[in-house]
C-alpha positions as CSV (number, residue, x, y, z in Angstrom):
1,X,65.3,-25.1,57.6
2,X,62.8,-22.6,56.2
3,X,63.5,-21.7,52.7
4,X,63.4,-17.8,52.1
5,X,61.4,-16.0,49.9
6,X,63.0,-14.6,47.0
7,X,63.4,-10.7,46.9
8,X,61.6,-9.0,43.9
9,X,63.7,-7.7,42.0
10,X,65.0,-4.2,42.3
11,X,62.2,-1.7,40.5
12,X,63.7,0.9,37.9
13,X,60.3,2.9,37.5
14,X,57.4,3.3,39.6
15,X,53.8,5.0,39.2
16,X,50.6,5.0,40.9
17,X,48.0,6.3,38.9
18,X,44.5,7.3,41.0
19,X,41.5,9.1,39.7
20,X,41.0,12.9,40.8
21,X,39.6,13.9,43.6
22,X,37.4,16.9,43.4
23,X,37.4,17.9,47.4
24,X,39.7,17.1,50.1
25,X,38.4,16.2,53.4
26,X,38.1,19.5,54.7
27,X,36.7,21.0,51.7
28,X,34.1,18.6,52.1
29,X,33.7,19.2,55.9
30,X,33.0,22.6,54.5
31,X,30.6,21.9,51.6
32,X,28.4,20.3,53.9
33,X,28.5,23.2,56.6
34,X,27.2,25.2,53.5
35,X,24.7,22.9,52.3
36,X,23.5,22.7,56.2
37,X,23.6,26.4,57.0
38,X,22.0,27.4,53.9
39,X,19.0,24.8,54.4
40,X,18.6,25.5,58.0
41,X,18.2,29.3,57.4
42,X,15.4,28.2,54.2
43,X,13.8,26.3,57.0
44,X,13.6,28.5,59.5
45,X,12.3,31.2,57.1
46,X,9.9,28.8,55.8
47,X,8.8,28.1,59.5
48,X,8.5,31.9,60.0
49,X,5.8,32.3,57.0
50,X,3.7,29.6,58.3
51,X,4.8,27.3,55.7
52,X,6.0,24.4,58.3
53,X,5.4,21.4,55.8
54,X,8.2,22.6,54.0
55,X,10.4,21.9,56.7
56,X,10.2,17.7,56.5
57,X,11.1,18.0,52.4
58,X,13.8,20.3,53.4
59,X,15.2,17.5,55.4
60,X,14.8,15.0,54.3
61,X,16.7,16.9,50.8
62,X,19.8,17.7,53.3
63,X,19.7,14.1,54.5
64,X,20.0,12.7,50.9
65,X,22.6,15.3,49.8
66,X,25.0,14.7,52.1
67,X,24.4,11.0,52.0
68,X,25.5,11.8,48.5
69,X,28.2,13.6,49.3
70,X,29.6,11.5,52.0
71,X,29.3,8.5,48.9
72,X,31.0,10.9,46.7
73,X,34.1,11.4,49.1
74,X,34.7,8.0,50.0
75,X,38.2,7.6,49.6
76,X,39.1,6.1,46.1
77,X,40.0,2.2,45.8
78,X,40.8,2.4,42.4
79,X,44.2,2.7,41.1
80,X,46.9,1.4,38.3
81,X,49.9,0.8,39.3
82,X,53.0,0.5,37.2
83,X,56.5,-1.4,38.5
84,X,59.3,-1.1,35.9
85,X,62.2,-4.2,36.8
86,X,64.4,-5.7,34.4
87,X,62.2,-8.5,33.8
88,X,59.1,-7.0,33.2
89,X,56.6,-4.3,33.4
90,X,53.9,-5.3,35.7
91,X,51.0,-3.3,35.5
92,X,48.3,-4.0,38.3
93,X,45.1,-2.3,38.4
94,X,42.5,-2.7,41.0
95,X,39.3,-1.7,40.6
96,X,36.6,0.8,42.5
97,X,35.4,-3.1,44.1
98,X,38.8,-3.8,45.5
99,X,39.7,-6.5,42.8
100,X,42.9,-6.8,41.4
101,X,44.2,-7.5,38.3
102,X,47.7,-8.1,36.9
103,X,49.4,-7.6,33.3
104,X,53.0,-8.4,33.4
105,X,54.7,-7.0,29.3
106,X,58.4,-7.5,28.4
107,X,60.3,-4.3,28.8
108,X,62.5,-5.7,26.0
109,X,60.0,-4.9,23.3
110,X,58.0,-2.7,25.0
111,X,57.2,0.7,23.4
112,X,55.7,3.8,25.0
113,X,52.9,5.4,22.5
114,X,50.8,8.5,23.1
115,X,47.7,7.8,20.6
116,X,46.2,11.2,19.3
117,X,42.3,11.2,19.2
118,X,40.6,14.3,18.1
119,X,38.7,16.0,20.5
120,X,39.7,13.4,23.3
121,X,42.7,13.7,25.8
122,X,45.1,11.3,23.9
123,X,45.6,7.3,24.8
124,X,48.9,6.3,26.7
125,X,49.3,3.0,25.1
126,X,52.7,-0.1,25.9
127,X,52.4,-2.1,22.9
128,X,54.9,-5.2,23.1
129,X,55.1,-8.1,20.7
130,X,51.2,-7.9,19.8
131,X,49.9,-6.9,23.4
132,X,48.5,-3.6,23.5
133,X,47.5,-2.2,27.2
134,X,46.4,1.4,27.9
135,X,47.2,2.8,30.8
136,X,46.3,5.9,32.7
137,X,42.6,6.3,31.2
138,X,41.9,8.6,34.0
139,X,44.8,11.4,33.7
140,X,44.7,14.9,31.5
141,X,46.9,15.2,28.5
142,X,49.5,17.0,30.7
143,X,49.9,14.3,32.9
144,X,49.8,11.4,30.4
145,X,52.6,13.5,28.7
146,X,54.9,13.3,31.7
147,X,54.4,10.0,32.5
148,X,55.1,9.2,29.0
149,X,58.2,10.8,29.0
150,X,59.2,9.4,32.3
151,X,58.2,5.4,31.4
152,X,60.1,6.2,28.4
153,X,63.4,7.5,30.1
154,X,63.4,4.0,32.5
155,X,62.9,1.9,29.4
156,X,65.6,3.4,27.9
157,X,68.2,3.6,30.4
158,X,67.0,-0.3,30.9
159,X,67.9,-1.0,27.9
160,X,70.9,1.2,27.6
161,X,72.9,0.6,30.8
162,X,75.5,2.8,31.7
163,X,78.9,1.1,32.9
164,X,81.8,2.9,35.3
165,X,84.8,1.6,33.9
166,X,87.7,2.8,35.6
167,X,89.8,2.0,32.8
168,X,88.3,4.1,30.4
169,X,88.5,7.0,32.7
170,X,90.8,10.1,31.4
């Protein structure tokens, strides 16, 4: 008989945490029709004036920029990932590489701090029992604020359970 796997436990919070992205793929599709359009039409006029050698440096500055760009708009591997159960907050991060890494805290003792610096979007820090772990380094103030409140909100109704007791019912 093959033994089955045990089911993870059910998760009270989740997040997924991925850098910005500053152009969708169509705005990039569109970028790069700009960046052609508006080098082809330099070349051409270039051509026109009898300034042909132009023409090779204006290529090969259109090949490298949207090599760039097509580096730049690679879609993201990295991302943090945060998976409240009962039993711990497991916080798994992989990197722009592909590595993973995992951070498990107890939810028990866990505590939800938003670290003021000055002139600097504040730190979202879970300190538990001596570990500290930032999370979110990559979101604005804004965001770090709501996912503050909302990792806050799971801890708490984690650790203050709500019963239905139909005797106590009026």
């Amino acid at each position: 008989m093959i033994p089955e796997a045990a089911e993870p436990p059910p998760l009270l919070f989740e997040a997924t945490i991925v850098p910005h992205r500053s152009l969708s793929a169509r705005g990039l599709a569109i970028g790069l029709a700009v960046i052609g359009g508006l080098s082809s039409l330099t070349m051409t006029l270039m051509w026109l004036l009898g300034a042909w050698p132009v023409i090779g440096f204006s290529g090969v500055e259109i090949a490298a920029a949207i090599l760039l760009i097509r580096l730049h708009g690679r879609p993201p591997r990295q991302a943090e990932l945060l998976l409240l159960s009962h039993g711990e907050l497991r916080i798994i991060r992989t990197d722009g590489k592909g590595r993973r890494r995992e951070r498990a805290l107890d939810p028990a003792w866990l505590n939800v701090v938003l670290e003021d610096r000055p002139g600097r979007v504040p730190a979202l820090v879970l300190a538990a029992r001596g570990a500290r772990e930032e999370v979110a380094a990559q979101l604005g103030e804004a965001e770090k604020r709501d996912l503050s409140e909302a990792l806050g909100a799971a801890l708490h109704r984690l650790r203050h359970p709500r019963f239905d007791n139909p005797q106590l019912r009026g």
